[in-house]
KESE-773202 format. One record per residue (C-alpha): x, y, z; residue in one letter; residue number from 1. Coordinates in steps of 0.5 Angstrom, whole numbers, plus 500, padded with zeros to 3 digits. Layout:
<rs>
+-----+-----+-----+------+------+
!   X !   Y !   Z ! resn ! resi !
+-----+-----+-----+------+------+
!   X !   Y !   Z !    A !  NUM !
...
+-----+-----+-----+------+------+
</rs>
This chain:
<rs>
+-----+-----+-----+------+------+
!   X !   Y !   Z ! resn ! resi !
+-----+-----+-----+------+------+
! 500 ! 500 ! 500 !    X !    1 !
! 502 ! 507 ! 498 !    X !    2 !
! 504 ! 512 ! 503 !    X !    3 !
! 502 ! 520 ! 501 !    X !    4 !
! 503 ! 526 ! 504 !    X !    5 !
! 497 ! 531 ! 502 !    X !    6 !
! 498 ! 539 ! 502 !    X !    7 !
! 492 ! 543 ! 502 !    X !    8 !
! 490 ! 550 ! 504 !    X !    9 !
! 483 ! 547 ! 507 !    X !   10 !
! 481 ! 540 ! 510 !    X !   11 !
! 476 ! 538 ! 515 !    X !   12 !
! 471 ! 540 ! 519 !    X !   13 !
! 472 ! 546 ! 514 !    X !   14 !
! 465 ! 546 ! 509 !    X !   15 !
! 465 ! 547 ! 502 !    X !   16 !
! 465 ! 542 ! 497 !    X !   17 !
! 473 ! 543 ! 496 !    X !   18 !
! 474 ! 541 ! 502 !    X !   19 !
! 469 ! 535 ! 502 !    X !   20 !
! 471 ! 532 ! 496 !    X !   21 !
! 478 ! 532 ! 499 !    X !   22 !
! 476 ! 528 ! 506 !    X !   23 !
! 472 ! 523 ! 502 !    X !   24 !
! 479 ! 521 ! 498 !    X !   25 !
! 483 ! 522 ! 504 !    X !   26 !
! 478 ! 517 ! 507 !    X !   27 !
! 477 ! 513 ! 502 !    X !   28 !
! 484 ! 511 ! 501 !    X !   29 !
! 485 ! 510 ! 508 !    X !   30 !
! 480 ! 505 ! 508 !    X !   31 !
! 484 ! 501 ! 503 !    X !   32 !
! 491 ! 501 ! 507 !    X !   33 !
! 494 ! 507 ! 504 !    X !   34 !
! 497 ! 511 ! 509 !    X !   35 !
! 495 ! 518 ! 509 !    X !   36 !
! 498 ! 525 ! 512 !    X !   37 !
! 495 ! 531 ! 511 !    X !   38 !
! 498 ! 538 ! 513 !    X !   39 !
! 493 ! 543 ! 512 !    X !   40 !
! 491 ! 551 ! 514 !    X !   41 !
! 488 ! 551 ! 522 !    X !   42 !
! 484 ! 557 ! 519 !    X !   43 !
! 477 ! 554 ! 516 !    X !   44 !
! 474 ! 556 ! 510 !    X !   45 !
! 469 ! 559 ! 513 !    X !   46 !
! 468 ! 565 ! 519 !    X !   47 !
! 475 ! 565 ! 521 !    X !   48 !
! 474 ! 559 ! 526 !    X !   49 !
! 481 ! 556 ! 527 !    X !   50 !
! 482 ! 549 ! 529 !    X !   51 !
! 486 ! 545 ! 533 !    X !   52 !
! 493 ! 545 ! 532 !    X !   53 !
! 494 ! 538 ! 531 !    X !   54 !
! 488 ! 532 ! 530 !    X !   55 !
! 487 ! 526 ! 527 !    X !   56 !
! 480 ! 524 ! 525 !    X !   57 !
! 478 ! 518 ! 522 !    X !   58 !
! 485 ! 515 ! 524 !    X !   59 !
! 488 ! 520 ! 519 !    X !   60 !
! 494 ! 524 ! 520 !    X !   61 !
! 493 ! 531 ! 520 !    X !   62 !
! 498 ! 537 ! 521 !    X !   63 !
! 495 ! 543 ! 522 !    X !   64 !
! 499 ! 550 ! 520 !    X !   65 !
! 498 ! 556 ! 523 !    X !   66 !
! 496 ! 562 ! 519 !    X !   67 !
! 494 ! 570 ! 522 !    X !   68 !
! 486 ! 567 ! 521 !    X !   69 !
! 485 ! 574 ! 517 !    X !   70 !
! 478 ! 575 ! 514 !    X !   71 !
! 478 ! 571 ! 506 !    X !   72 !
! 472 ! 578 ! 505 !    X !   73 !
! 479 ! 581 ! 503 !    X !   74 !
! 483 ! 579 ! 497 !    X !   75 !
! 489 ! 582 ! 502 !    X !   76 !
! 487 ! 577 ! 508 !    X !   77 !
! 487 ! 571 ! 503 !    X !   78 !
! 494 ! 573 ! 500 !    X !   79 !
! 497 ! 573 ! 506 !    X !   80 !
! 493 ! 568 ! 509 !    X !   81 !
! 496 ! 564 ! 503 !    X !   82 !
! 503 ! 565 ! 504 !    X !   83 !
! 504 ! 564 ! 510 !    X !   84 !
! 500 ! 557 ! 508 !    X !   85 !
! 505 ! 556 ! 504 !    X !   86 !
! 512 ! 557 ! 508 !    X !   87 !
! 509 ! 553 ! 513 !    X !   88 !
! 507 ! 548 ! 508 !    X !   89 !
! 514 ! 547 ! 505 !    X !   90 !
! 517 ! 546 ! 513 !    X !   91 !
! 512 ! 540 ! 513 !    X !   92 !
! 515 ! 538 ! 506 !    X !   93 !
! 521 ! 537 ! 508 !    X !   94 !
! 520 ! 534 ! 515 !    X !   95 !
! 515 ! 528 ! 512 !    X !   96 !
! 518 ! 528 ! 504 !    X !   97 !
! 522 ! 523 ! 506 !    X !   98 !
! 517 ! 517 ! 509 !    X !   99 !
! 512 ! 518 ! 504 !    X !  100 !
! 511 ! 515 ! 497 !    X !  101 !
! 509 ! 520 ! 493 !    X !  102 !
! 505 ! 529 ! 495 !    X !  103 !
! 498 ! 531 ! 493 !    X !  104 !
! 498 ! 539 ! 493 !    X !  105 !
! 491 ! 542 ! 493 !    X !  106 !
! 494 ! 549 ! 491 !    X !  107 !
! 494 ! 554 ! 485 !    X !  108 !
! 499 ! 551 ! 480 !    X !  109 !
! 503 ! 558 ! 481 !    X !  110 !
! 507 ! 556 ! 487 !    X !  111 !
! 508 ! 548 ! 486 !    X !  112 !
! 514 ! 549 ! 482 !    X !  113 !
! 518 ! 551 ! 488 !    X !  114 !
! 515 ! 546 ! 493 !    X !  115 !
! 516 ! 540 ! 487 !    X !  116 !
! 523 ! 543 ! 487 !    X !  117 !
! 523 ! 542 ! 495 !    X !  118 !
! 520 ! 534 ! 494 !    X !  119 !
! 525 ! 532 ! 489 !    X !  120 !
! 531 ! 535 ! 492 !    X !  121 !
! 533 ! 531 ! 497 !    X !  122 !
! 528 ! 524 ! 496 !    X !  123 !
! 525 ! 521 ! 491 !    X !  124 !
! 517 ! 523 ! 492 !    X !  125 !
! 513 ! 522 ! 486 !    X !  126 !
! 509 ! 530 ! 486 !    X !  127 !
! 502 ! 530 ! 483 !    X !  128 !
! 499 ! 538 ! 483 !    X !  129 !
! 491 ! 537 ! 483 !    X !  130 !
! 488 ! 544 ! 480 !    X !  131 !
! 481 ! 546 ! 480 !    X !  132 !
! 483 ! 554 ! 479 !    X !  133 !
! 488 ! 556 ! 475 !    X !  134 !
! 491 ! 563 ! 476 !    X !  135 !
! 492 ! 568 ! 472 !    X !  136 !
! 489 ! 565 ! 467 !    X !  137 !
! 482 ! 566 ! 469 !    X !  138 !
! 482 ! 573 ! 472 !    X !  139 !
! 485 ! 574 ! 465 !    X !  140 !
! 480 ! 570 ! 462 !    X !  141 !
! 474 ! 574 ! 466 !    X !  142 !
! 477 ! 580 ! 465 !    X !  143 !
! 479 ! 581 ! 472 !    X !  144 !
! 487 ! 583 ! 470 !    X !  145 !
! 490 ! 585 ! 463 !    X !  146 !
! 493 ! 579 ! 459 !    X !  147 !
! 499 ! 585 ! 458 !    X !  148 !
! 499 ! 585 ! 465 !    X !  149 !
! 506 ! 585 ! 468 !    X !  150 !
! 503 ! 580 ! 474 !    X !  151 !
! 499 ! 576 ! 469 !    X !  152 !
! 506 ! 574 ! 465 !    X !  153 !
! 510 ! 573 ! 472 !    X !  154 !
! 504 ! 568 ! 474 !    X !  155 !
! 505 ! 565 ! 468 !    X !  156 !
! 512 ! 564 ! 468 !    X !  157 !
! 511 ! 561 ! 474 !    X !  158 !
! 506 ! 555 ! 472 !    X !  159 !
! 510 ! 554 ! 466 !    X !  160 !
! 516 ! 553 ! 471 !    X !  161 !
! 512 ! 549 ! 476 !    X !  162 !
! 508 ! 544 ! 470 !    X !  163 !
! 515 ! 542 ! 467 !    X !  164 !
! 518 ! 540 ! 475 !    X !  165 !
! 511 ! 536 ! 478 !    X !  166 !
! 510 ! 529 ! 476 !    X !  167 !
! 504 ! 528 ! 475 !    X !  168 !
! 497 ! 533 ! 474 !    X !  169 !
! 490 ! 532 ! 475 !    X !  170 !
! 484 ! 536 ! 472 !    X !  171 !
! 477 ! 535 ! 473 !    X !  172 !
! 475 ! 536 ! 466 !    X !  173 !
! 478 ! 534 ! 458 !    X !  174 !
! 476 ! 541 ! 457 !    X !  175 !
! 481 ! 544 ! 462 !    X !  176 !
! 485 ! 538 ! 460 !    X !  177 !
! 487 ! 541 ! 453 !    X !  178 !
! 487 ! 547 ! 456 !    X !  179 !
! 493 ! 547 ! 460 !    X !  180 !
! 496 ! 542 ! 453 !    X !  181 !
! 496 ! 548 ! 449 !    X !  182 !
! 497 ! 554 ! 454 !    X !  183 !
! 503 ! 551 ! 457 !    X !  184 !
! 505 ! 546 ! 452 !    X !  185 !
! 505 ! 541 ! 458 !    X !  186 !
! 505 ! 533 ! 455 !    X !  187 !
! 499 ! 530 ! 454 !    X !  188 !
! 502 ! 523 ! 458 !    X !  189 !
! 503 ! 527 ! 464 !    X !  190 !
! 495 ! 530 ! 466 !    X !  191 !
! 490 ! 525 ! 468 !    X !  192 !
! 483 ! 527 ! 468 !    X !  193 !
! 479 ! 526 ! 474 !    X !  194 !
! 472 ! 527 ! 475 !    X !  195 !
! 470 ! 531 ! 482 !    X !  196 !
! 464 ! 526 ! 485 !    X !  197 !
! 458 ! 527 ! 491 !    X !  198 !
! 457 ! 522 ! 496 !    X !  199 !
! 451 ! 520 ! 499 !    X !  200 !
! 452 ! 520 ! 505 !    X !  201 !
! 454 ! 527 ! 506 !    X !  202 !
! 448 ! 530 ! 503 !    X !  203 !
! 443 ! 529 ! 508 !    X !  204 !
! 436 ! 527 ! 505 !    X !  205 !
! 430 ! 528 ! 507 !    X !  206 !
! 429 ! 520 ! 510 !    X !  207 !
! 421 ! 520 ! 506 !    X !  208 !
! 424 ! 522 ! 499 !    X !  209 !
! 423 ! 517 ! 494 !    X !  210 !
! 429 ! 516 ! 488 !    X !  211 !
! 428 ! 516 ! 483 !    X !  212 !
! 424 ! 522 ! 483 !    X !  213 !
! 417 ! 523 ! 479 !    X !  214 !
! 414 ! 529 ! 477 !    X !  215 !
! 407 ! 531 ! 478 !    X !  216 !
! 404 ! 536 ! 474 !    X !  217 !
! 400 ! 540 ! 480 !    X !  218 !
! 406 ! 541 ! 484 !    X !  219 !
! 411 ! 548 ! 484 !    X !  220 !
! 418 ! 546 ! 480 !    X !  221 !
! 423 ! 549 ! 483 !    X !  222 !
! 430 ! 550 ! 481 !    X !  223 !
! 436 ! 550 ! 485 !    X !  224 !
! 441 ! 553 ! 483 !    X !  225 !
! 447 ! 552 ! 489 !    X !  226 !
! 454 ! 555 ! 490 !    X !  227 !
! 459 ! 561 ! 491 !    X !  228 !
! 455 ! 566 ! 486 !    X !  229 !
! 462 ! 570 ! 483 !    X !  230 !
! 463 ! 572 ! 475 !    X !  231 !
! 465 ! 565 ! 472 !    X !  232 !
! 457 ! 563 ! 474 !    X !  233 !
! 454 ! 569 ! 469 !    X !  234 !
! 451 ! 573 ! 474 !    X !  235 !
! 448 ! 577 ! 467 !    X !  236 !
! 445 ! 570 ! 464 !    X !  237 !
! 441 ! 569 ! 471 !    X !  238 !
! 439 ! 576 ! 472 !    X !  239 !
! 436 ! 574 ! 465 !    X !  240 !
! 433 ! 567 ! 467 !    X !  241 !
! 430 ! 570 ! 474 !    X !  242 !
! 427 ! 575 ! 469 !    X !  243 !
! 424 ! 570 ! 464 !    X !  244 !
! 421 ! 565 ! 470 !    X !  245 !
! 417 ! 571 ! 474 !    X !  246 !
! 412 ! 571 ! 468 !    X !  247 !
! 412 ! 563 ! 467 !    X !  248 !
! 406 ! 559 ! 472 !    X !  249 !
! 409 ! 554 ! 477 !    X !  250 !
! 416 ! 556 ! 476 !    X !  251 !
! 420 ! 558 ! 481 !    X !  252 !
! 428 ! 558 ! 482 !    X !  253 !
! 432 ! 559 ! 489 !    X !  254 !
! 439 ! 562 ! 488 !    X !  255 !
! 442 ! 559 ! 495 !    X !  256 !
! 450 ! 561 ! 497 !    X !  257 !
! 456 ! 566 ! 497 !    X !  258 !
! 461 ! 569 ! 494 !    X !  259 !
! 462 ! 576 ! 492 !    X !  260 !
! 456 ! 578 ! 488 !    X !  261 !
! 451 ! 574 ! 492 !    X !  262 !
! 449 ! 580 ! 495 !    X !  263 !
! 449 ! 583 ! 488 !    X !  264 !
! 443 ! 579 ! 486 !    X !  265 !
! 439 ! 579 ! 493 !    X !  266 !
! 440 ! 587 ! 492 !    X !  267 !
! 437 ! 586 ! 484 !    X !  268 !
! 432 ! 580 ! 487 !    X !  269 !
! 429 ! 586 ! 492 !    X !  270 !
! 429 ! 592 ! 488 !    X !  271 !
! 424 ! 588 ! 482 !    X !  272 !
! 421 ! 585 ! 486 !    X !  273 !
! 421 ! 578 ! 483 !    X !  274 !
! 416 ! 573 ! 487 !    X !  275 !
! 418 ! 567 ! 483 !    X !  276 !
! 426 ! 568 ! 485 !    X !  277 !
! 428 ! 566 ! 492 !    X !  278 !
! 436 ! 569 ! 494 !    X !  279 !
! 439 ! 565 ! 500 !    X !  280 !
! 444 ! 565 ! 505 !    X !  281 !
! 450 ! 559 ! 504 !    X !  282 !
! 447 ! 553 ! 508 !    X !  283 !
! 450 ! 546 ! 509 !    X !  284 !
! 448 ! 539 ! 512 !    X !  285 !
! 441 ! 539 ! 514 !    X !  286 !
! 438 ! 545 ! 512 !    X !  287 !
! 441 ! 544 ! 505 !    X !  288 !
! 439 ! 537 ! 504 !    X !  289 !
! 432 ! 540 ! 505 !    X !  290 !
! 433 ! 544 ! 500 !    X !  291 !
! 435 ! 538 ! 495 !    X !  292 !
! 430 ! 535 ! 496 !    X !  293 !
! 424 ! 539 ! 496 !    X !  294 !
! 428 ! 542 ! 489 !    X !  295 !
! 425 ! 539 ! 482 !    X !  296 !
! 432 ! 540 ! 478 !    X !  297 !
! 439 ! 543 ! 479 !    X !  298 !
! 442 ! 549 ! 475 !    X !  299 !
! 449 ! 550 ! 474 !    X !  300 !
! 452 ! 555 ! 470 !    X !  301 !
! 459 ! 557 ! 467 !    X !  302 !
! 461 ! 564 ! 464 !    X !  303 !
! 464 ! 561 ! 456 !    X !  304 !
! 470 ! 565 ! 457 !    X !  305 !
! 472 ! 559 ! 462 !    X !  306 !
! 471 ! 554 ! 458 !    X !  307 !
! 477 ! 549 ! 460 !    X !  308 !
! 478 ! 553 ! 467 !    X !  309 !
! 473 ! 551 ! 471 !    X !  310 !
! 468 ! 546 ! 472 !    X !  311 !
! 461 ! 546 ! 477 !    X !  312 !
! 463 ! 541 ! 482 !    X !  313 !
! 455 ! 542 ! 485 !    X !  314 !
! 454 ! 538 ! 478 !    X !  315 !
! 455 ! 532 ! 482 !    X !  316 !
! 451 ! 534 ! 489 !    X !  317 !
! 445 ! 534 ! 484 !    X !  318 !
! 447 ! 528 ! 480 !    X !  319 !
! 447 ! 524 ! 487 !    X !  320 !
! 440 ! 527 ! 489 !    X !  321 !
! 437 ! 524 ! 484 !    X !  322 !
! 436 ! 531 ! 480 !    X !  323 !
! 436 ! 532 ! 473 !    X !  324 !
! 441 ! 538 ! 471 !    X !  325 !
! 440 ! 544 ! 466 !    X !  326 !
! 447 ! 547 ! 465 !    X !  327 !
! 447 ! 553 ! 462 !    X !  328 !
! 455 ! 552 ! 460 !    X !  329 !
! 459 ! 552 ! 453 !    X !  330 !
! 457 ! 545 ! 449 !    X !  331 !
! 464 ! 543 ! 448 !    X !  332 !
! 465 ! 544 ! 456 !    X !  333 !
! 466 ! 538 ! 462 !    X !  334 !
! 459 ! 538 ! 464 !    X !  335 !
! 456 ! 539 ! 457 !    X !  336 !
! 459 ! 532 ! 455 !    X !  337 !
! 458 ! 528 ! 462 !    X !  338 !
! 450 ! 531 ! 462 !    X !  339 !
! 450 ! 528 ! 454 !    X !  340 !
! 453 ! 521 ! 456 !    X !  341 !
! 450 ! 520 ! 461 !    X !  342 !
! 442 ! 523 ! 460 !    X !  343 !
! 442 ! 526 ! 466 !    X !  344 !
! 441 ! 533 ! 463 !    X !  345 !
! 440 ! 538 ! 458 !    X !  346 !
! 444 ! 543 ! 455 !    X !  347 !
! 443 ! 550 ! 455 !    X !  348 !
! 447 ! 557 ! 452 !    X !  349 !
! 444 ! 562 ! 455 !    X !  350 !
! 438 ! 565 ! 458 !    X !  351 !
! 433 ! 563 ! 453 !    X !  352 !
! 435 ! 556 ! 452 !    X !  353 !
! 436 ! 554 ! 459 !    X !  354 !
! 428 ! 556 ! 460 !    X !  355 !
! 425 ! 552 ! 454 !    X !  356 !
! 430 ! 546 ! 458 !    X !  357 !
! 426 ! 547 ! 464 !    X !  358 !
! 419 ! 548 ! 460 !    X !  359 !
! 421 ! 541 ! 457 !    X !  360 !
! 423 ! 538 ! 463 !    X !  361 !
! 416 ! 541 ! 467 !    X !  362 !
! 412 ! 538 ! 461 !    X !  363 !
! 414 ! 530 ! 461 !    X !  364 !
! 414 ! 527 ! 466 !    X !  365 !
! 416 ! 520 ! 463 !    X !  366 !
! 423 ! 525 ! 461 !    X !  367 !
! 423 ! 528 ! 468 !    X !  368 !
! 423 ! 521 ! 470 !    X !  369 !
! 428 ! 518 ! 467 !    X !  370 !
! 433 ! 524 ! 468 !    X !  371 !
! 433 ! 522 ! 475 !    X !  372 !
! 434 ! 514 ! 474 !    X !  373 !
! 439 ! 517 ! 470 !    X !  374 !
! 443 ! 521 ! 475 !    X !  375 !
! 442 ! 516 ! 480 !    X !  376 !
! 446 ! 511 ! 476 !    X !  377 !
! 451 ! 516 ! 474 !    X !  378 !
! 452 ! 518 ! 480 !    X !  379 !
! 453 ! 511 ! 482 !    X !  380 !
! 457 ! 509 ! 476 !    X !  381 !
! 462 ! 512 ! 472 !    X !  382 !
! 462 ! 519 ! 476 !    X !  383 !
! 462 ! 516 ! 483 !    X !  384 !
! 467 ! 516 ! 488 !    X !  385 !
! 469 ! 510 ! 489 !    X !  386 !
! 471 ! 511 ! 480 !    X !  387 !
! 474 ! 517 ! 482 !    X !  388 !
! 478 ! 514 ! 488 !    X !  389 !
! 481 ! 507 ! 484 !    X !  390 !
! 484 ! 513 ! 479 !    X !  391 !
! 487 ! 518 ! 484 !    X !  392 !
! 490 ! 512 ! 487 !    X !  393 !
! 493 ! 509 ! 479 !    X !  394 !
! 496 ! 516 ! 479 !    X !  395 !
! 499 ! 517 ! 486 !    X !  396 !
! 502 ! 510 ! 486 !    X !  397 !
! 502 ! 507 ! 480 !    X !  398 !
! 498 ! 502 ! 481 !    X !  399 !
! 491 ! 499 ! 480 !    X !  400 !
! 486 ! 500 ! 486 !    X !  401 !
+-----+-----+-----+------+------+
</rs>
């Protein structure tokens, strides 16, 4: 059995699906014989909590670095958060590099350059960047900085460096896959595509649903649309679908999360005066369980502009509740081509399609019907997490699962 070192800035008892993707694979490769440390911020991810210095749930090795704990509201609190993370991130390394098989760091590529040179210096540690953001070529991308930009060209500098020195590199979608082959001329050979997953036992169900879901034509469809609310999702785009389903009888959509324009559409939602659009706080556990189950479908979305740089992980959490999905996302995008393989969704562009979606998803319930099962059995099959696990493990080690 291997044994792994894993970096990341957020662990357990933070909420957020980062971080509970991260814990269901530690678990899980635990529960298998790997042996498993993981050095992580003592700060949670959200409201500032801090966490024990050192603990070891689960039977888990768990290494928890101090950091000032600034608010993550402010872009300069998270930096420095982030770079104290990192320093004392590298002084774990080096005091663990040498009894594992191999790291797994849950970090921007930006800095994996000067941690994989800190592994491969003194022992011979296979080491895998995981990379769900990709910084700057998403604020760039967003429009967020200049693609001219001193800083954006030093970012980028930086992960041509840290792709050339890592082993291994894991996205979450072929689209972000090719991405980092073009943009970075980074081999095909050396990035592995691996899907994110929910599990059910982290979704908190309410105990009479019954799965597959059906559909009764006098009941409200309701529309979750769940996450952190910021530019990637198209805010614009769901301004105009929230327009649209006001004037649409029995429809009706909850925006529920955070983020720095969830307040933004809470302000928009009030000052219209839309009665068919609910804005809701970030919840999670039971109350969001609720939510699930009480929703008729799920809705995802993705700005074009970062086809290739991110992928709607709450994709999967309705997937696993039996949802169909409606993804307003590019066609030739990760969750696109998972919806169309597996029958579990459809695929909109913008406002208006994303509406004739859920319109033609109200209007059959033989469709609505067999959306679920397939979303079930998606969840469960190819796009589980026990899937997923068997490829981490294929990458880390080097060896079937």
């Amino acid at each position: 059995m291997g044994r792994l070192l894993l970096l990341t800035e957020y662990y357990s008892p933070s909420v957020g699906r980062t971080s509970g993707l991260i814990e269901d694979l530690v678990e899980s490769l635990v529960a298998v014989g790997h042996d498993v440390t993981v050095v992580c911020s003592a700060q949670r991810y959200r409201a500032g909590a801090q966490c024990p210095v050192e603990d070891v749930p689960a039977g888990v090795r768990v290494v928890r670095c101090r950091t000032p704990g600034l608010s993550r509201s402010s872009s300069l609190g998270r930096l420095l958060n982030w770079v104290v993370f990192l320093a004392s991130a590298e002084r774990q390394l080096h005091r663990h590099a040498a009894s594992v098989d191999a790291v797994l760091a849950v970090i921007n590529p930006i800095p994996l350059h000067w941690l994989a040179a800190t592994a491969h210096s003194r022992h011979s540690v296979r080491f895998v960047a995981l990379i769900w953001d990709l910084l700057p070529d998403s604020a760039v991308a967003l429009g967020i900085m200049p693609e001219r930009s001193p800083l954006a060209a030093l970012a980028r500098r930086l992960n041509l460096r840290a792709f050339a020195r890592v082993d291994g590199i894991v996205v979450p979608g072929r689209d972000m896959k090719q991405h980092v082959m073009q943009a970075y001329g980074v081999a095909e050979e050396k990035v592995t595509v691996i899907s994110n997953w929910s599990d059910a036992s982290r979704l908190y169900l309410d105990k009479d649903l019954s799965l597959p879901r059906t559909l009764a034509p006098e009941q409200p469809f309701r529309i979750l649309a769940a996450g952190n609310m910021g530019r990637a999702q198209d805010v614009d785009q769901l301004k105009r679908l929230a327009s649209a389903i006001e004037i649409e009888k029995g429809l009706f959509l909850q925006l529920v999360g955070n983020g720095p324009l969830i307040g933004t559409l809470r302000d928009w939602a009030r000052e219209e005066r839309l009665q068919h659009t609910a804005v809701l706080d970030f919840c999670d556990g039971a109350a969001f369980g609720h939510l699930l189950s009480t929703a008729s479908c799920g809705f995802v979305s993705l700005d074009a502009r970062m086809l290739g740089l991110g992928v709607p992980s709450r994709t999967y959490t309705y997937l696993c509740a039996g949802l169909p999905v409606v993804a307003m996302v590019p066609t030739s995008s990760e969750i696109a081509l998972q919806l169309c393989q597996t029958g579990a969704g459809l695929v909109a562009a913008d406002a208006e399609e994303s509406l004739e979606s859920l319109r033609k998803l109200r209007a059959d319930p033989g469709l609505y019907n067999r959306m679920s099962a397939a979303a079930l059995s998606a969840a469960r099959g190819p796009l589980s997490r026990c899937q997923a696990v068997g490829r981490y493990e294929q990458v880390l080690f080097r060896h079937e699962s």
